[in-house]
N, C-alpha and C positions, 0 to 999 in steps of 0.2 A: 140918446139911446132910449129903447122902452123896453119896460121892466113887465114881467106879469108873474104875481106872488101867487100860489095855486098849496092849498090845505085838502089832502085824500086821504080816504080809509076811515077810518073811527079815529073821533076828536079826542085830543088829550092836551094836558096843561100843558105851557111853554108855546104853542103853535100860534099866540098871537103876540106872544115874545117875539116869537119867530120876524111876523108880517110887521113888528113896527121897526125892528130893528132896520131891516133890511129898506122899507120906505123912508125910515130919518136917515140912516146911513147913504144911500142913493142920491137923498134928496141934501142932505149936507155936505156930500163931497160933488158932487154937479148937481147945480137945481135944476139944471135945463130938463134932465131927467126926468123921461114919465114911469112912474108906477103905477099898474092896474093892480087890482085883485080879481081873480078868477072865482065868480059864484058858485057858489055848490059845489065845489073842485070839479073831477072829474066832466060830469052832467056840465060845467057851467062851459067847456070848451066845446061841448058837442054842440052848444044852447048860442055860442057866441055872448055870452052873458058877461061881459065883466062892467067894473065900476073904477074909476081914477079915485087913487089915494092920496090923501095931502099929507104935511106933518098933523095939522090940529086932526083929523081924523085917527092919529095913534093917541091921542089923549088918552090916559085913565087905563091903560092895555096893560101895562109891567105883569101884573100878574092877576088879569082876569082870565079865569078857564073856558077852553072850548075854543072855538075860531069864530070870527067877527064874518068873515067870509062865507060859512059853512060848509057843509062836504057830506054828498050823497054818492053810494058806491053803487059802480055801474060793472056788473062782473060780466056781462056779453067784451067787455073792454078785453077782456082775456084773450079770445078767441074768433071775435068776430074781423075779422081783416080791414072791409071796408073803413069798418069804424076806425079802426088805428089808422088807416091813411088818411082820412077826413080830420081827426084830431088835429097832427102830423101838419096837414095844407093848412087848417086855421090861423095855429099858430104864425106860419111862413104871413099867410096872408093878411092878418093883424100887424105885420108890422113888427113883432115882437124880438128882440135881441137875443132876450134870455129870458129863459121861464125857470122861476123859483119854486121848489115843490118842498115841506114838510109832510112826511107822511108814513105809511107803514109799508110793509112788504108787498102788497099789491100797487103801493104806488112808486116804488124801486122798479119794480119788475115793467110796469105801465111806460116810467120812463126811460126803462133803457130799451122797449120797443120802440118808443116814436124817434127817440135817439138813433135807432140805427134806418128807419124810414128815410130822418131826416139827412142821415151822411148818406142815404143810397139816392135821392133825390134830389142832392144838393140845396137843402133850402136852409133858410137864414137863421132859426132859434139854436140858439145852444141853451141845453137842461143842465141844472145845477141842484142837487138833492142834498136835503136832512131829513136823518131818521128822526121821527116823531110816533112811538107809542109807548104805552103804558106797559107793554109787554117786555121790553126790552131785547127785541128777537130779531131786530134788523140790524144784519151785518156787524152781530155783539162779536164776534174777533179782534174786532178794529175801534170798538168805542162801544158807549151805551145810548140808549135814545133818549129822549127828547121826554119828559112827561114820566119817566119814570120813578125816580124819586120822587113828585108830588103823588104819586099813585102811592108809595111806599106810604107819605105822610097820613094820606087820606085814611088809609086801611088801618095805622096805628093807633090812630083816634077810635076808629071804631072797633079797635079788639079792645083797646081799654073800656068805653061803654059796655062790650058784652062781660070781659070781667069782672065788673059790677055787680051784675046782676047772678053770674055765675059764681062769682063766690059766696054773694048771699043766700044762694039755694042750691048748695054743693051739688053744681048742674054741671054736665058735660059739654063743651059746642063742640058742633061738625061747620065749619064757618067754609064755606066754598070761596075763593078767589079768582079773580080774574086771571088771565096769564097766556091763552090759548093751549099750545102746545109746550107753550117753556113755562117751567118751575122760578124763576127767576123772583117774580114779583112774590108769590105766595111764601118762596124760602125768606128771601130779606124781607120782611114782612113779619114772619114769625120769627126770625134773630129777633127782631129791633123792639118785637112786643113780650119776647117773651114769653111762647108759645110755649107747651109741653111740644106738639109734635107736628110737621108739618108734611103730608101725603102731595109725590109729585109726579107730576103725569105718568110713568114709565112703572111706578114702585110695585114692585110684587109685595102689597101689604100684608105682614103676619099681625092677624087680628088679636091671636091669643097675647102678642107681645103687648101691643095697644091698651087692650084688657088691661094687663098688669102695669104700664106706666099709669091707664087711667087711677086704676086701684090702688096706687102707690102716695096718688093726691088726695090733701086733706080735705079742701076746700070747692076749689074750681079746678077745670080742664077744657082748655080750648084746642082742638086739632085743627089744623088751615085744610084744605084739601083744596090743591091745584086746580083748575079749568080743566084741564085737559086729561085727566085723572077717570077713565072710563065709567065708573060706579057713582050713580046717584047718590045724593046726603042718604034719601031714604033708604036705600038696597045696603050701605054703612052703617047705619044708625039698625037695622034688622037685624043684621050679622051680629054687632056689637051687644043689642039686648039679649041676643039665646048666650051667649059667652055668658053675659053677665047673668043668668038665671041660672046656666049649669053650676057656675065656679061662687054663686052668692055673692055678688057685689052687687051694693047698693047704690047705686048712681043713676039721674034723671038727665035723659038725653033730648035737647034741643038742638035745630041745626036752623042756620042763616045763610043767604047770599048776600056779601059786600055786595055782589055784582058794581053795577053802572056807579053807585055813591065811591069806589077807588077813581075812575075815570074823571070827573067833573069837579068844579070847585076853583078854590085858591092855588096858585101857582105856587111852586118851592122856590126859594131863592138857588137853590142849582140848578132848576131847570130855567128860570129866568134866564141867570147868567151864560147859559150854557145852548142856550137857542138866540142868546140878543150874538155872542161872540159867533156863532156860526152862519148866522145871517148877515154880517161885519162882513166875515173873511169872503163870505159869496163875492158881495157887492163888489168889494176889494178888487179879486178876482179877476169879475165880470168887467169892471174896467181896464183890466191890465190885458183883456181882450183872451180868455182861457178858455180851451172846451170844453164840454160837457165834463161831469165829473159827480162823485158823490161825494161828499163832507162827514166827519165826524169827529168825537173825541172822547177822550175819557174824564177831562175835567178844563173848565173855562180857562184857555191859553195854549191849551193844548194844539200844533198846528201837526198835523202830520200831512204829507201831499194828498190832495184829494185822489181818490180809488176810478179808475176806468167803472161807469156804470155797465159793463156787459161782467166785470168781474165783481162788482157788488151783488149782482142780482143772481148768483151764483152761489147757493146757499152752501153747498156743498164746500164751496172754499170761502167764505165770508164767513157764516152764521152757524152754532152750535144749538141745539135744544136741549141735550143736557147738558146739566149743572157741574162745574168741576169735582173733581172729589173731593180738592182739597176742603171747595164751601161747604158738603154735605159735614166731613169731620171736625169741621169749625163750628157747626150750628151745633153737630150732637153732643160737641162737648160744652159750649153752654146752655145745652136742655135741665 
């Protein structure tokens, strides 16, 4: 059989978890087995660009961040027709059995177009998907993704650094997160650090309330504010100093983006384990001759029947953007 490992969307930790699991596990239950990798994802299928992968080529992977592969987003992919049938024939015409994808929402959706190209055309690739981002917003009904926790760790670190320095000059942060449209990453994030208060995409923010938690702290105050969260640090940090002039609070306000340093870095040990088992169970799978299909889970072991890709990609019954209630009154009551 031939394999081809394919990493889309925005890179996150786990995703070369993901590509050694899947190449030792392939290559140690049949060696006959060829494994490619797909360059630049997306771009590398239109490009015909791939490379054979061995086992000594997964050396040193467990938990280096980003893809070895690489991944450049092609968003004509959406929309442009041709393009999905030229993808579509590639694949057929490479030879390829199955195509492995880690990825995020756009490459869900990517693959359950050429997925149904390929059952209207009858050609030979069967697609096998893991969620892979930082945001944790692909198909989170059913599991969480891939990269997320090591995002969680990354950001931890660095609200402790801003702490530091925030409690030694009884300063305020406005610390922006990543997350897109979900609150997910920026809420667990400010639990695990500690946060006074964390702003999420949707929230009708009462400033004067903010004001008064600020005013309440001796030292420091870190606020997270969501990605997706319409109001700039600075248009925040305005509002927040006329409050603080009218009502005489003394507090110096700084504001930060984690941005890209949550994304990049040292892999978590659950995202390790949790992208090496998902790419296991592909393989598995793929040999036991399965269709198309998505994967996921909520913790390494976890096997629940892989999801129809036309009902994953299906946000509306797959995927939530906000947060449950019950997390928001778990966070406020450890604020």
């Amino acid at each position: 059989m031939k394999f081809g490992i394919l990493t889309g969307g925005g890179d996150c930790p786990g995703m070369n978890s993901f590509i050694r699991a899947v190449v030792r596990s392939a290559l140690n239950i049949r060696p006959q087995t060829s494994v490619w990798g797909v360059v630049d994802g997306w771009k590398g299928l239109i490009d015909n660009s791939y490379r054979r992968l061995s086992k000594l080529d997964m050396a040193g992977l467990t938990s280096r961040g980003g893809t070895i592969l690489g991944t450049t987003r092609v968003p004509e992919l959406v929309w442009d027709t041709d393009l999905q049938d030229t993808l579509a024939r590639n694949l057929h015409d490479n030879g390829f059995h199955y195509l492995f994808v880690c990825g995020g929402n756009g490459s869900l959706k990517a693959s359950n177009v050429l997925n149904n190209i390929i059952v209207r055309e009858n050609l030979r690739t069967k697609i096998l998907v893991a969620p892979g981002s930082i945001d944790n917003d692909v198909c989170n009904n059913f599991g969480s993704s891939v990269g997320f926790f090591s995002a969680i760790d990354k950001s931890l670190d660095m609200l402790e650094w801003i702490r530091d320095t925030a409690s030694s000059h009884r300063r305020v942060y406005l610390i922006r997160s990543m997350g897109r449209k979900s609150g997910y990453l920026s809420l667990y994030a400010g639990i695990a650090s500690g946060a006074e208060y964390v702003i999420l995409p949707t929230e009708d923010v009462d400033f004067e309330n903010l004001a008064t938690i600020i005013a309440e702290r001796d030292k420091d105050t870190r606020i997270i504010v969501s990605e997706g969260y319409p109001k700039s640090l600075d248009e925040m940090k305005n509002t927040l100093e006329d409050i603080f002039q009218r009502r005489s609070i003394h507090r110096e306000i700084r504001s930060v983006d984690m941005g890209y340093f949550q994304r990049g870095g040292r892999t978590s040990v659950i995202d390790i384990l949790r992208a090496s088992w998902l790419g296991y169970r592909m393989v598995t799978d793929a040999f036991a001759g399965c269709e198309s299909g998505f994967y996921t889970s909520f913790y390494t072991g976890h096997s629940p029947a892989p999801m129809k890709l036309d009902e994953a990609a299906n946000d509306d019954f797959s995927s939530h953007e906000d947060i449950p209630r019950e997390f928001i009154d778990f966070a406020m009551a450890l604020r």
